[in-house]
N, C-alpha and C positions, 0 to 999 in steps of 0.2 A: 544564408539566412532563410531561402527561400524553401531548402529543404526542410530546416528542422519546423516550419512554419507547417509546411505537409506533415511531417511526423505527428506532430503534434494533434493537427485536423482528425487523422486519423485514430488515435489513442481515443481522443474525446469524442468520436464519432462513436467509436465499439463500445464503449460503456456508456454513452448517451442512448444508443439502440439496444441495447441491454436491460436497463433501467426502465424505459419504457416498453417492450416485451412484456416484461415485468409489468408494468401496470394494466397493458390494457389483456393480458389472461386474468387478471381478478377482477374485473367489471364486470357483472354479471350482465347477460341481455333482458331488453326494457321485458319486463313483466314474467320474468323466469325466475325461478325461486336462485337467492343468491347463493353462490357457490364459490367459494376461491380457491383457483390451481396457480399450482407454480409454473412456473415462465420455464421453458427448455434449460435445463443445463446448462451451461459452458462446457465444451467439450475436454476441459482440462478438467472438470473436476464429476465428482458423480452426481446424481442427483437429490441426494439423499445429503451430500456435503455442502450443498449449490443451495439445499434449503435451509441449512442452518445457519449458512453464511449471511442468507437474506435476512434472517431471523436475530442474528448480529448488530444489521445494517449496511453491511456490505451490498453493495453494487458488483453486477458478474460482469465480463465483456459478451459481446453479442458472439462472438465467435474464438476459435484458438489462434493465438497471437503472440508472437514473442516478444518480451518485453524489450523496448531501444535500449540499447546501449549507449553508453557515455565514460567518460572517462575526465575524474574529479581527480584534486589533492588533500590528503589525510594534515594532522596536525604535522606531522612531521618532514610533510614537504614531498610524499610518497606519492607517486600516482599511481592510481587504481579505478580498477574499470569494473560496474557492474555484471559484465560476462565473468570477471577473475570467480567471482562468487558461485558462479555456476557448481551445483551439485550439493550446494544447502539450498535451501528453502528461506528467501529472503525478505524481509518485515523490511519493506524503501514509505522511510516516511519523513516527507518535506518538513520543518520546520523553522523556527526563528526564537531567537529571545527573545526581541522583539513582540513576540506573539504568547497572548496572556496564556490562548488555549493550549499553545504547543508544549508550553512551560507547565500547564495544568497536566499533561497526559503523560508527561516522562516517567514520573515515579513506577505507575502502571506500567507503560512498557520495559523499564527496567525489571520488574517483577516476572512480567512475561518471561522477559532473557533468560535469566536464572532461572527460573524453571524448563524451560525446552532450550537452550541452546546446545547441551549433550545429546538432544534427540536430533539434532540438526539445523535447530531455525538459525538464520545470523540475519541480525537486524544494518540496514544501511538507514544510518540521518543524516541525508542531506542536509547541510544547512545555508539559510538563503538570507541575504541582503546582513547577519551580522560583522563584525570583524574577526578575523581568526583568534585575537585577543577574549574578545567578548563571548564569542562561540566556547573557546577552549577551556576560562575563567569560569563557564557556568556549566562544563561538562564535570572539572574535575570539584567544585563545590559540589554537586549532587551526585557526586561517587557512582557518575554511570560509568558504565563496562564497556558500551557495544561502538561499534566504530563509527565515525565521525565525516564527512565528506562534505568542503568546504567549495557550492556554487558562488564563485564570487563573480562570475560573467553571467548566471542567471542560465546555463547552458541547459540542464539537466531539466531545470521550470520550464524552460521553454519547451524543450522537447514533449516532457508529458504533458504540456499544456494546464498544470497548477494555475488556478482561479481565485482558491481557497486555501488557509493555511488554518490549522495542520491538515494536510493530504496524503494518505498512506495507500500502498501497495503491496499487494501480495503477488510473491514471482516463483512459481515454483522451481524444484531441482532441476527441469531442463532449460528453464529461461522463459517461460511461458507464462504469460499475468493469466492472475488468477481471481484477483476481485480488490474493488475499492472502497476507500472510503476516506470520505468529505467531512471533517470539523472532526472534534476531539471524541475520546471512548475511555472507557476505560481497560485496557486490553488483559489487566486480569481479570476481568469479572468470568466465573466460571462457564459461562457457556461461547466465549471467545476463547480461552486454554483449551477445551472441549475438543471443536472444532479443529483449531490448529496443531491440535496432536494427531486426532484423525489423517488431515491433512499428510502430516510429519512420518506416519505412518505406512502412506503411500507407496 
């Protein structure tokens, strides 16, 4: 416990220190004419992708970092480890039925999928605190596609340290997060496809 307790510290440390970088390069100083720059890159992405991410909503980490590993079970009883994924470009986004926003943002990342998952994105949803019934009941009602991972110990919450639901993440092809994001989006909206084909592109 005590590890994944550090894990976690640290996750929400590098995009807490990110985040704020971020805020205080666009405070202009007292009595200078205002100016807003962007916050150093993440070194996983460039800085011209680090801006559009911001511009999104995304949150960068403060530094390069590979995303924790864990290892959940699918509908069918499979286990599967977020490193298996390694060498697509992976949309890890926390949700619940339970959760009006998480159920508001699906249709949109379903869209996302269909549109980039032949360029390589593959979407993991976690899902947290429902039943495998209920989980599984409202995957195939909404005719989603992308795969499904079932925290039913809260292991995977805990490790990234999830506060907010829905919570998504971006991990790139070598395992390395890439930026976050806290409460619902729409994630077709053109200039998150945009981005993430860029990205995809890499």
């Amino acid at each position: 416990m005590n590890k994944l307790i550090l894990i976690a510290t640290v996750v929400v440390f590098l995009f807490t220190c990110g985040n704020e970088t971020a805020a205080q390069q666009t405070t202009p100083a007292q009595g200078a004419e205002e100016k807003k720059t962007e916050a150093p890159a993440a070194p996983a992405v460039s800085e011209d992708i680090a801006r559009q991410l911001r511009a999104a909503g995304f949150v960068l980490p403060a530094e390069k970092v590979k995303a924790p590993d864990f290892t959940l079970k699918d509908f069918d009883g499979n286990s599967k480890s977020l490193s298996s994924f390694q060498g697509k470009f992976v949309f890890l986004n926390f949700w619940g039925v339970w959760c009006f926003y998480c159920r508001q943002e699906m249709p949109s990342i379903q869209k996302m999928y269909d549109q980039l998952k032949d360029k390589g994105l593959e979407i993991v949803a976690v899902n947290v605190q429902d039943s495998e019934k209920t989980a599984r009941d409202f995957i195939k009602e909404n005719n989603h596609t992308f795969p499904v991972l079932l925290d039913t110990e809260y292991t995977a919450t805990q490790i990234y340290g999830i506060r907010g639901f829905p919570t998504t993440f971006l991990v790139d092809r070598e395992g390395y997060l890439v930026a976050k994001l806290v409460g619902s989006r729409d994630y077709a909206a053109p200039e998150v496809i945009s981005v993430l084909t860029k990205l995809l592109a890499e």
